[in-house]
N, C-alpha and C positions, 0 to 999 in steps of 0.2 A: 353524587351529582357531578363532582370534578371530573369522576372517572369516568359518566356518563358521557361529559362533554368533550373530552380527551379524545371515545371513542369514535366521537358522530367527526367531530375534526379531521381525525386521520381516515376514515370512510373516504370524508368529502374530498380530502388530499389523493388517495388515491385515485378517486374517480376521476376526478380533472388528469392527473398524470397518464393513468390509460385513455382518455380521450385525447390528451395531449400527443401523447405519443404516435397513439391509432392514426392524429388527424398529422402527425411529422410523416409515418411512413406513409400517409398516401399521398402524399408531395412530392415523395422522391420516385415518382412512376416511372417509367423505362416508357419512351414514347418511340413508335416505328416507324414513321412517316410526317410529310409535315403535318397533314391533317389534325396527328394526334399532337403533333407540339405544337400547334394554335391554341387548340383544348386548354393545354396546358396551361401555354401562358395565359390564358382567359382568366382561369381559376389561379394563379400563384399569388402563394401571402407572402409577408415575410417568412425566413428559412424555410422556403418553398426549392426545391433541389429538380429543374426536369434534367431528365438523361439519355441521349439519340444513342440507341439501340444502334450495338456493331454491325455494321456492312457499310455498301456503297448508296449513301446519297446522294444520287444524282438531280441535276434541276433545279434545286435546294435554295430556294429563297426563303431565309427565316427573319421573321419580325420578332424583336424578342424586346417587351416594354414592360415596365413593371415600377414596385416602388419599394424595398427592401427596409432594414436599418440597417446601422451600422454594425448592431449587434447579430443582427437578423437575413443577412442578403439574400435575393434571390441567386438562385445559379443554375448556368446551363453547360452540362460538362458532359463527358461520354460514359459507355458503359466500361471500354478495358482503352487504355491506351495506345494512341497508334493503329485502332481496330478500328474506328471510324471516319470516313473518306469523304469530301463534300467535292462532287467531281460536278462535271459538266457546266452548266450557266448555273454554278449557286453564288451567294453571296449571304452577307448576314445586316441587319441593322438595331443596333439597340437604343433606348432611351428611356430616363427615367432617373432612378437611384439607387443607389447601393444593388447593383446586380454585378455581379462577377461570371464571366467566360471563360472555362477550361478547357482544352485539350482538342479543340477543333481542329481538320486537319484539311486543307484544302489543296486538291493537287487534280493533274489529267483535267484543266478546263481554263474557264476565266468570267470573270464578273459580267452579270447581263445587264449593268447597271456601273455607274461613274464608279462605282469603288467596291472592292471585296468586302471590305470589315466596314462600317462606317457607326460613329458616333452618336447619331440620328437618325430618326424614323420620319422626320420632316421638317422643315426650315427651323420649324418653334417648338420641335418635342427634339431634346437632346439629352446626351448622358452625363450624368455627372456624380461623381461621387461612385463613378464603375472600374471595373479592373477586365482587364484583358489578359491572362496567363497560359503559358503553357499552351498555345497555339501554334501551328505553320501553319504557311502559305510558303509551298514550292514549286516555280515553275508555274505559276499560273498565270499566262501571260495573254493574252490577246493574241492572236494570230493573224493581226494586220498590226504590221511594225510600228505604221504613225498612227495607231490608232490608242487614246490615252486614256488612259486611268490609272488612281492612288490604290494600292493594298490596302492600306491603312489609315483613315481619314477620323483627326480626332476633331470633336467639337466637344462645346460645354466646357464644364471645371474639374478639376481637383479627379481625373482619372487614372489611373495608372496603368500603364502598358510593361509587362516584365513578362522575364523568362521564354521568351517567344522566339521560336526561330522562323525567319523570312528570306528567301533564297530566290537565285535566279529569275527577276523582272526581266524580262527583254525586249519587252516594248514600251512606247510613249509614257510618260505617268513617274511622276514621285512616287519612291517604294511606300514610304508614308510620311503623312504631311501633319500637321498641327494649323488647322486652319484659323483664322481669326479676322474672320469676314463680318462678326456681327458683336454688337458687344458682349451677347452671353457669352463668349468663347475667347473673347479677352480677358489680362488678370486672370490667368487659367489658373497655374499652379500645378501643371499636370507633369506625371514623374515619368521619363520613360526609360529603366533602368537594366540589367543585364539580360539584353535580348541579342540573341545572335544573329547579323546579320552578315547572311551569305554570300556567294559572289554573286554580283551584278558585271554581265559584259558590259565593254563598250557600244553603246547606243548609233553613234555616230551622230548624233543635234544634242540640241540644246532638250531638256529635259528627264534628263537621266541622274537627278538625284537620289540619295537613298534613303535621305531624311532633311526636309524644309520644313522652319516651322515659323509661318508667316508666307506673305509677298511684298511684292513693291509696294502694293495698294493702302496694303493695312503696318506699312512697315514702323511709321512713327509709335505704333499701340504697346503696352507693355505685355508679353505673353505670360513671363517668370516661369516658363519653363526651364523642368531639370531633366537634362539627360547626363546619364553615370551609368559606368561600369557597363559599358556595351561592348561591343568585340564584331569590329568592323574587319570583312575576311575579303581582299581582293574584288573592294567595293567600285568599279570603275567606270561607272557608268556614264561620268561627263565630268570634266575640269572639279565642278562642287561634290565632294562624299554628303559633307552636310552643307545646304545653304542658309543661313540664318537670316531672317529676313522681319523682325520685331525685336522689340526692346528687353533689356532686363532678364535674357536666356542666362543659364549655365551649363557648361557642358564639362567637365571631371571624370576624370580615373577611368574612362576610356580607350581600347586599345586601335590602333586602327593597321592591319597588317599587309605589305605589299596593295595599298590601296592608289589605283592613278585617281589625282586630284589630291584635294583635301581641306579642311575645316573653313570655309568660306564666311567671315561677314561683312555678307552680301548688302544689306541695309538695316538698318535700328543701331540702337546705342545701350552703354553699359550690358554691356556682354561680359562674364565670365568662361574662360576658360584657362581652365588648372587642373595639373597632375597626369594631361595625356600624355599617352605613349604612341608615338610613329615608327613604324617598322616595316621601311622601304627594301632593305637585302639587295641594294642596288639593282631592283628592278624597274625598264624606263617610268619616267614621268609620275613615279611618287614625289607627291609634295606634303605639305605641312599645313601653316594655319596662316590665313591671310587677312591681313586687317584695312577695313576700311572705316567710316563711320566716325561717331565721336564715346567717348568716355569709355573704351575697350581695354580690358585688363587679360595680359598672357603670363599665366606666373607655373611656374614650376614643371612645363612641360617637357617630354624627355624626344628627339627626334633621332633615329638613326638613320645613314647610308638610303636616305631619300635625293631622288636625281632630279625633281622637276623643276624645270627651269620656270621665266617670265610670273604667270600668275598663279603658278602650281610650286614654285618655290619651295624650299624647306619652310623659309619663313619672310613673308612679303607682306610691306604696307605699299601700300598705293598712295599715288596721286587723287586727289580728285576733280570735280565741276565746280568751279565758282556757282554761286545760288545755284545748286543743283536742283531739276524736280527731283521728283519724289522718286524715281526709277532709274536712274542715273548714281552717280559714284558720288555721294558727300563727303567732304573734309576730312582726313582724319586731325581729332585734337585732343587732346588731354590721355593718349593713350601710356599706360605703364607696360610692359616688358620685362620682366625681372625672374632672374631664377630658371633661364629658360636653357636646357642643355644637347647640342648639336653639335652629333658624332658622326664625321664622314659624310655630311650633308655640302650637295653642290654647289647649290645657290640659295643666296641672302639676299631680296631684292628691295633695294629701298626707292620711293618713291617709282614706282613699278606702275605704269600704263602713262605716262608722263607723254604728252601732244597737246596740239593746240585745244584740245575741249580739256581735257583733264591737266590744269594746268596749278589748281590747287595744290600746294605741298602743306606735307604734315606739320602740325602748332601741336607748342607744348606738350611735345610727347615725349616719352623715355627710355631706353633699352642701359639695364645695369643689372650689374650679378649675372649675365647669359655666358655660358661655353663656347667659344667655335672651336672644335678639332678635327684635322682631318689630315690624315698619314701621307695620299700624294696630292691635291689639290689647293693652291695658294690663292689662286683668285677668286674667293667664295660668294665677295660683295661685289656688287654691281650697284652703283649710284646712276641715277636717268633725272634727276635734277636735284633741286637745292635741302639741303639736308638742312639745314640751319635751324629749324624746327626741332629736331632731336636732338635730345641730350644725352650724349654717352658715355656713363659710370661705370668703371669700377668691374669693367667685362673681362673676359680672359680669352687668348688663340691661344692655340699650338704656335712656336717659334716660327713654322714656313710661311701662314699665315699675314695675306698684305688687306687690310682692309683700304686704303684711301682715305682713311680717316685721321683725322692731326690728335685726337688725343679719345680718351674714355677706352683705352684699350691695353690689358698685360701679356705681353707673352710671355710663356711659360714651358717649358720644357715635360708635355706630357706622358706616361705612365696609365695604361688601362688595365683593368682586372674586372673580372667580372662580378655582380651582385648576387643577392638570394634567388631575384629573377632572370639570373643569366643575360644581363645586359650591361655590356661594359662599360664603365663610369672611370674617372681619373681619382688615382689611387692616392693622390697628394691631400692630407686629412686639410689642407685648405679650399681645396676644391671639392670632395667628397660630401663635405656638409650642406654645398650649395644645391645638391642633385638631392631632390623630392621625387623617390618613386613609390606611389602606394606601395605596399606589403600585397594585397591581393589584388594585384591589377586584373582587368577582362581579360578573361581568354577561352578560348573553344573550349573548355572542361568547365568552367562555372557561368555561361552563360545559354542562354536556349533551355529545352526542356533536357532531362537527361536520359529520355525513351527515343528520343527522334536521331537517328545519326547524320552525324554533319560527313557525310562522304564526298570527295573529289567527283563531279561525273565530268568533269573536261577528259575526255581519250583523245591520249597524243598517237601521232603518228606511230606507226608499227610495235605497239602491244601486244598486237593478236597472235593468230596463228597465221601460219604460209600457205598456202593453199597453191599449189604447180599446176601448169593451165598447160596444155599442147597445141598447137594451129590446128583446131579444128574450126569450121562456123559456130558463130554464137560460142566458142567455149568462154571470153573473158564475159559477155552477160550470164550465160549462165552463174560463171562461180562469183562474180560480184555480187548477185542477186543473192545466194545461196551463203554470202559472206557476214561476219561480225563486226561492230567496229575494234576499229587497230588492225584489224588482217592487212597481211600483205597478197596480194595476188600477185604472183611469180612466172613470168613466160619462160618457158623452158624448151623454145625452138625460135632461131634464127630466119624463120621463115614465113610466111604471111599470114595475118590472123584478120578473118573477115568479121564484121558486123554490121546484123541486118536491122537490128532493133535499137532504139536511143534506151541508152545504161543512166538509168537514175540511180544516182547517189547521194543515198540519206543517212549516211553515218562516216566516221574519220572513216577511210580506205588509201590503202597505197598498191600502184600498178607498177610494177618495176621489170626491166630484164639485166641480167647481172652478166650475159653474153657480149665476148667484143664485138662483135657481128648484130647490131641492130635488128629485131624484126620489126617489118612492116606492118603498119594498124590500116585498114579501109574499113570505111562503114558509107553505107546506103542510103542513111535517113542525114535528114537537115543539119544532124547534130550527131555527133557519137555519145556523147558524155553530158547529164543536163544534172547538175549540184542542186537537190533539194534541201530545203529545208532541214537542220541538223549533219546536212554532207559536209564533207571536207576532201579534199582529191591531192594526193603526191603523184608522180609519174615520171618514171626516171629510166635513162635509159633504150626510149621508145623510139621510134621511126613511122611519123604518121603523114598519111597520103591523101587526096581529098579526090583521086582520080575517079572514086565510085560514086560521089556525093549526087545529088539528082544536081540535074540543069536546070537549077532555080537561082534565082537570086536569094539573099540572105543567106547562104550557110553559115555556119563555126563549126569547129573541133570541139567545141566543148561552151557550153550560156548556162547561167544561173536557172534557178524555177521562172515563169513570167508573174507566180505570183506571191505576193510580199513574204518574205523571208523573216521571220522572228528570231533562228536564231541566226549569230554570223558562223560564217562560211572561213575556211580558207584554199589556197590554192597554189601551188607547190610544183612548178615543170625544173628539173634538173637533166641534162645531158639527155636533151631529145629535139630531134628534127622535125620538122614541118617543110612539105612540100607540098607543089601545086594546089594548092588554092585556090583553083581560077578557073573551075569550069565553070562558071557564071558571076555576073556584078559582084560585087561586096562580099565575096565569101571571108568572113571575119575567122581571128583565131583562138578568141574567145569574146564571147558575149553576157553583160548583164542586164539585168532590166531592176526597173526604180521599185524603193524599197527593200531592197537589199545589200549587204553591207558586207565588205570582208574586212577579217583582220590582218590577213596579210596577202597579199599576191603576190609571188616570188619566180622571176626567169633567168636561169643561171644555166651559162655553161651548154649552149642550145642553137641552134642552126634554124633560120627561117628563111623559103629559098620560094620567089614564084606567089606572090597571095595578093589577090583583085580587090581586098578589103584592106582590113585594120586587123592589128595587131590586138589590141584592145581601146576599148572604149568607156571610161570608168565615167561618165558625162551626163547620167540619167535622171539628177537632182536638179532641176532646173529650176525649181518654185523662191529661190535665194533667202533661204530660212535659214541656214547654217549645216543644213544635210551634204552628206559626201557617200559615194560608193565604195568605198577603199582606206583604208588607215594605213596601212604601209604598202606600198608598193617598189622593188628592190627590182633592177635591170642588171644584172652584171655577167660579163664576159659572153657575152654573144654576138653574132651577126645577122643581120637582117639584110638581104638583098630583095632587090626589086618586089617594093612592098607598096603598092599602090596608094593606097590610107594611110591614117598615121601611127604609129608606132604605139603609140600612147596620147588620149586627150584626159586628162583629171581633172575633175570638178567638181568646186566648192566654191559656194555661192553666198551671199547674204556678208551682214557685218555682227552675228551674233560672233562671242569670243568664250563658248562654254565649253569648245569640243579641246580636243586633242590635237592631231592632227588635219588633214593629208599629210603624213611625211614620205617623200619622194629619194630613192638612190641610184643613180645612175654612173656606173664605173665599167671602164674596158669594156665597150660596147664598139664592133662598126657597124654603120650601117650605110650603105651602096644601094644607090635610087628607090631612097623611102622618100612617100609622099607627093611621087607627080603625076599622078593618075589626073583624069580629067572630074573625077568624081569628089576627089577629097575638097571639101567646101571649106575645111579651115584653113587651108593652105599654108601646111606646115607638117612637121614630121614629130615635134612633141610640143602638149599645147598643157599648159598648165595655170589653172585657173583658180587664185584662193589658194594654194598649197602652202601649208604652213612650213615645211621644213625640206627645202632643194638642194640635191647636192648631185652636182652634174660635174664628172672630172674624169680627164683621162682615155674620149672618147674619140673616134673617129666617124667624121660626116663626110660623105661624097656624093657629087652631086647629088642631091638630098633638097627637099627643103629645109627650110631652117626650123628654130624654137620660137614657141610664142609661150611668152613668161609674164603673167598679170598679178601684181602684187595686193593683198588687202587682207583685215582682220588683224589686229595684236600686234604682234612684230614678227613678219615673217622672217627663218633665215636665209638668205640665197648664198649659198657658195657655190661657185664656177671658176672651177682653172682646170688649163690643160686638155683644153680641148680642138682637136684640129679639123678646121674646116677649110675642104678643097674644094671647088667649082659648088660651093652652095650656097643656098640664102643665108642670111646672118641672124643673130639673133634680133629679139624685139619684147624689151624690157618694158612695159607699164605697172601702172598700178596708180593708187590714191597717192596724193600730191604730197604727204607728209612721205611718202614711200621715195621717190625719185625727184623730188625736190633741188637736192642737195648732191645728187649724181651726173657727172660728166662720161663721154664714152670716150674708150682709149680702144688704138689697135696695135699691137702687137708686132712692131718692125722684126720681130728676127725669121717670123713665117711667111711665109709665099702663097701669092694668090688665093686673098681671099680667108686666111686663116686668123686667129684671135684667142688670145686668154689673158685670165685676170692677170692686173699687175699688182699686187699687193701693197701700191702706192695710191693705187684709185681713191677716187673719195669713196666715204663708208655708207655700208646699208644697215651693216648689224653685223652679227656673232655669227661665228661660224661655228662647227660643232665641236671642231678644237678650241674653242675660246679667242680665236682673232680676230680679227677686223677683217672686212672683205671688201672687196669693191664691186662693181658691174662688168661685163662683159657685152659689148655689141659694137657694132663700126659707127 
């Protein structure tokens, strides 16, 4: 009888296990369309597995809801890795439980909907208790620049985002965010841990973070998010990498490399962060961790060879608003700093955005146990008001090292050597023990998936191949067209090279002649050279003529796309001439239009002779949001005669303080009757507006008009000396009242008629980029 019932037992075992099993493998179906994974999801139980069939899903809106355990999850993952593409207007939305996301890979499109990945399938169905792994999102960006959306948009609790790699946003939009707009998505608890994030250009506005988790709105709420071990790579998308914007975050053992900006909290309190690593390589405008808010703890974090000055700092507390709202800059108070170590880093900015609205200084807060060392630079701190609030223990400089501070400070004679992670620490086993760097810090090799490659696609200038052009018609459209990016196109005849057709340029390219003997460029159409999208233009060398252009008004030599540009551009004339430009009004010498943005414009070394327009016109941002056409713009060693328009107008508008620059350079330039056409409406020859960083020196103005110089935003720098004005207008310094306040104008006895430069006695505006005081320049 035992034995009887032994056998009916292991029957009945069996049978459940082959139905068991029968009813596992047809859960794990291979689905080839969306149609077939609606099916899907309709029918999935727990450890229910659907799988999108390799190829290209285009279109690809997937709703994917379900209710898993924890033992049991649902999941949506592919068939081979890397093999399956969600291109065109897809996006995904999940909600539910315990469902997990593998190996989706989203690329060639952009979200038809506020966000690519999102947390939720409607205001009241959200996810929680899900994971998102082993995903990209590359390059998928919107192809109207101010047009916004998140990647990555968490809502609900306790989710985890890992192993993910995210690259290349280039329009509007938080790469991703942790929203907490409703209570279910407060008190989250949600992990978001070694995911690779890729480079984010510069935006040029406000919104180009790579990771906010909160807003102003909901900033007092507690979120308890943890972000660790991530591996931020040349994330620059706007002044904030991360902006933290709720209560009760951590963010640990994080690396952040050659990143402009850096770890912002932006608004909420009791914040952690410990154990990051910053790794500037002394490229501009890396900063560190910036503290505002109350009860902020910075412990054991490692910063190198980061340059960013004012609020991109190595490491900066602010001022803040007396009874601040809620979107504004609160008090910092009860903040600790300890254990924190800065190597080769520029600037320590305390009490950092200090004016009449932010007039708060920090309470009861503490910096002790921190490193400053740095081999040439002594003036590391910068005080902008009362420190008396901070208490300073027990810290350590290098010997050159001047803080302004009366006491909480040892100098010490340092000694570096490198650690296990190749980052040099001071070798004194007094110092040594104070530097906490994790054992496995983030980096490109443990973070992201490890089938996706993290490759470079920025192509610099001349990579390519050379490609030798002859004066024939059409030969430089032709081989441009016919060209790769990085090629150089090479003239190899001193003699006139016509074009009949406008040369679009949608990849790096360089046009060069390496002949003493200049040849001449003519072209036909309204424009010779029109920068699309992904273009970038060098041209060196060249000899261009505007004699063939039609007799219309508006020409250039060369104008952006007219329409918005996602990625930035740049633009490169070295040792080349520009003549006549004047068979009709306004023929410009280059042109942009709005929504588009370069990162550098560069005119060196260059002859402009004869032009009824402007030189250029970076001025197409008008709406005063914080948008600009241009981040660096670089004038040097040229001349400009009889230039009707004005040389240069740059504009940057609004009083957001998120972006980087305009920064502006102007050196050993002349220019002989720019600006007095009857056309030029701003009545001036360089008209700069909002530009965050001026450096005008060394130039020569003849009759000319003058400069129009408008100061606002942050703390601009203006440096001017050295510049000689004969039979021209002078200059004309405004700006907001905390700006020129405090400034008188001086002129310059030892020049004649009409001439002016700084006297480095004037009263002060700010910092120059050598570190000095500067004054104004105007009569």
């Amino acid at each position: 009888m035992k034995l009887y019932k032994l056998v009916v037992i292991t029957i009945v075992l069996v049978f459940f296990t082959f139905i068991s099993c029968k009813s596992l493998k047809a859960s794990k179906e291979v689905v080839k369309n969306v149609t077939e994974f609606n099916k899907a999801v309709l029918k999935a139980k727990p450890g229910s597995t659907i799988t999108l069939a390799n190829g290209i899903w285009n279109d690809a809106e997937l709703i994917f809801k379900g209710n898993g355990t924890k033992e049991n999850p649902i999941t949506l993952t592919v068939e081979d890795d890397g093999q399956v593409n969600l291109t065109g207007l897809s996006c995904l939305k999940i909600s539910g439980e315990y469902l997990i996301v593998k190996g989706l890979v989203f690329i060639n499109g952009y979200t038809p909907t506020s966000e690519v990945i999102s947390f939720k399938t409607s205001d009241d169905q959200l996810a929680n208790k899900c994971r998102l792994t082993e995903c990209v999102i590359d390059n998928y960006s919107n192809p109207e620049r101010q047009e916004s959306d998140y990647w990555i948009a968490v809502y609900g609790k306790n989710n985890r985002i890992d192993h993910n790699h995210i690259e290349g946003k280039t329009n509007l939009g938080v790469t991703m965010a942790v929203r907490l707009n409703t209570e279910a998505s407060q008190e989250n608890n949600h992990q978001i841990d070694h995911n690779y994030f890729g480079p984010r250009p510069n935006l040029g506005s406000n919104g180009g973070e790579t990771l906010r988790i909160g807003t102003s709105h909901n900033s007092l709420s507690n979120s308890k998010t943890i972000v660790e071990f991530n591996y931020f790579d040349r994330c620059n998308g706007e002044q904030e990498i991360i902006s933290n914007k709720s209560c009760q975050n951590t963010y640990r053992f994080n690396t952040f490399f050659e990143c402009k900006g850096g770890l912002s909290l932006r608004h909420g309190s009791q914040t952690l962060v410990q154990g990051n690593v910053f790794l500037g390589n002394g490229v501009p405008s890396t900063g560190g961790i910036r503290i505002i808010n109350g009860q902020q703890m910075v412990i054991d974090n490692y910063c190198i060879g980061l340059t960013g000055d004012r609020f991109k700092g190595a490491f900066v507390i602010m001022n803040g608003v007396p009874n601040s709202p809620i979107n504004r800059y609160h008090q910092v108070k009860d903040a600790i700093v300890e254990n924190n170590t800065f190597v080769n880093c520029d600037n320590i900015q305390l009490c950092a955005g200090s004016d009449k609205e932010r007039s708060a200084i920090p309470l009861n807060s503490r910096l002790k146990n921190n490193i400053f060392y740095h081999d040439k630079k002594d003036d590391l701190f910068t005080i902008y008001d009362d420190i008396r609030g901070i208490n300073f223990e027990d810290n350590y400089i290098s010997s050159n090292v001047i803080t302004g501070i009366t006491s909480g400070f040892k100098k010490v004679n340092f000694t570096l050597s490198k650690d296990n992670n190749g980052l040099l620490i001071p070798d004194a086993i007094e110092l040594k023990k104070k530097v906490s760097i994790h054992p496995n810090i983030a980096s490109k090799l443990n973070t992201g998936t490890n089938w996706y490659p993290k490759k470079d696609k920025y192509i610099s200038f001349r990579t390519g191949k050379t490609i030798k052009v002859d004066a024939v018609e059409n030969s430089i459209y032709n081989a441009i067209k016919e060209s790769k990016p990085g090629d150089i196109i090479e003239l190899t005849s001193s003699a006139n090279y016509l074009t009949t057709k406008i040369i679009d340029v949608n990849h790096t390219l360089t046009l060069v002649c390496n002949l003493e003997k200049k040849p001449t460029l003519f072209f036909e159409k309204s424009s010779m050279f029109e920068i699309q999208n992904g273009g970038k233009l060098e041209l060196e060398g060249l000899r261009f003529d505007g004699e063939n252009a039609p007799d219309y008004a508006g020409n250039t030599v060369i104008r952006t796309s007219k329409y918005a540009m996602n990625h930035n551009y740049s633009l490169l004339i070295n040792k080349c001439e520009f003549y006549n430009l004047d068979v009709n009004n306004t023929f410009d010498v280059f042109q942009v239009f709005k929504n588009t943005f370069a990162d550098t414009i560069s005119i060196q070394n260059s002859k402009f002779k004869t032009i009824s327009g402007n030189i250029m016109l970076l001025n197409k941002e008008t709406d005063d949001t914080g948008i600009y056409n241009a981040e660096h713009v670089v004038i040097k060693n040229n001349t400009f005669t009889d230039v009707q328009g004005v040389l240069l107008d740059l504009y940057r508008g609004g009083t957001d303080e998120s972006t980087f620059g305009p920064f502006f350079e102007m050196d050993h330039n002349v220019l002989d009757n720019v600006g007095n056409g009857k056309r030029n409406k701003a009545n001036s020859s360089i008209t700069l507006y909002g530009v965050q960083y001026n450096e005008i020196q060394n130039n020569i103005i003849n009759k000319s008009k003058g400069f129009k110089i408008h100061l606002v935003v942050g703390g601009p720098i203006l440096k001017l000396f050295n510049n000689n004005f004969y039979l021209s207008d002078q200059y004309s310094i405004t700006g907001d009242e905390k700006f020129t306040e405090k400034n008188t104008l001086t002129i310059n006895p030892e020049f004649q008629d009409n001439s002016y430069f700084l006297k480095p006695t004037s009263p002060l505006i700010g910092k120059g980029t050598d570190g000095k005081n500067l004054g104004l320049l105007t009569k």
